[in-house]
N, C-alpha and C positions, 0 to 999 in steps of 0.2 A: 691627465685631464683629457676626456676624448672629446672635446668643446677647442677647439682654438680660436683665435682674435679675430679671422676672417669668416670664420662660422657664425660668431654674434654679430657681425657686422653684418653680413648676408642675411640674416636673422632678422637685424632691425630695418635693414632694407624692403623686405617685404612685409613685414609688421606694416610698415607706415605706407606701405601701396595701399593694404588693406584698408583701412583708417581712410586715407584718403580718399578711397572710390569708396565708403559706405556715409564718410562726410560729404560728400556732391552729391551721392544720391539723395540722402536728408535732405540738403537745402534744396536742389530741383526740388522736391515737392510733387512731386507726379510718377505715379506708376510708368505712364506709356509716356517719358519725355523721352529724346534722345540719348540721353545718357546713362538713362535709368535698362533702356532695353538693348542699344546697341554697344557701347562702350564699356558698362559694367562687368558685365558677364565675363571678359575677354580677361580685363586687367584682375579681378578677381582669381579665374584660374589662373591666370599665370605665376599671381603672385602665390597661391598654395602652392603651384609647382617649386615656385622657387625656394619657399619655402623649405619645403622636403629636400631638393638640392644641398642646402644650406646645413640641413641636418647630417645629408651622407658624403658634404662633401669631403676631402683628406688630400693635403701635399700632399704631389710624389715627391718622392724619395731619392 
């Protein structure tokens, strides 16, 4: 399986960053709020970084 339990974990971890900073964007409600310009962007990349981590990461051995 080249998937293991802390890969899907990792996986759903950032999923639900995702989800979550585009669900506060929705209810702010505003292109130029605070959160919409300064905080999104941030937790957004990171959470694709983590993302891709989650894909390549592997025990060592």
């Amino acid at each position: 399986m080249p998937l293991g339990r802390t890969n899907y974990l990792f996986l759903g971890i950032g999923v639900a960053v995702i989800a979550l900073s585009y669900s506060i964007m929705y209810l702010e409600n505003s292109a130029k709020g605070f959160f919409s310009l300064n905080i999104a962007p941030v937790t957004l990349v990171g959470a694709y970084a983590w993302i891709l981590f989650a894909l390549l990461y592997r025990k060592r051995t």
